[in-house]
VMD Tcl script that draws the C-alpha trace (Angstrom):
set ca {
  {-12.99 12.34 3.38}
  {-14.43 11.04 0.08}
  {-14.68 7.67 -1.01}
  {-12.27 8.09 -4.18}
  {-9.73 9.74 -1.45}
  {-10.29 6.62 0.83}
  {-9.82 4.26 -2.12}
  {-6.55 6.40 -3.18}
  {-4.83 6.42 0.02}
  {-5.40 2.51 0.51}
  {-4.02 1.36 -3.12}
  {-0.96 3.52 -1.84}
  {-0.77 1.39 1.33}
  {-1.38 -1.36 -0.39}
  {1.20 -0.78 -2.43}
  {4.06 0.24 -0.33}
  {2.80 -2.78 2.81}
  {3.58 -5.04 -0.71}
  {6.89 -3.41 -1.11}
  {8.20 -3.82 2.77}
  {6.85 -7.61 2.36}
  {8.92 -8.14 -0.49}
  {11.93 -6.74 0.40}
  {11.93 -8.31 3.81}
  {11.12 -11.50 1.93}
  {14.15 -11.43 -0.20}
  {16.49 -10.68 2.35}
}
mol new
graphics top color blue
foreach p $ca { graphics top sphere $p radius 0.5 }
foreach p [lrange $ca 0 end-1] q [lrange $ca 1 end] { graphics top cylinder $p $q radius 0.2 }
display resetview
């Protein structure tokens, strides 16, 4: 796996572990 891949794939995790946080947050 390359390094941009890596980096990719955990700004998309990032991302959607943000999203769950929020939306369990709100509720």
């Amino acid at each position: 796996m390359t390094l941009s891949r890596l980096l990719k794939t955990a700004k998309l995790a990032s991302r959607l572990y943000i999203g769950v946080s929020l939306h369990y947050l709100i509720e």
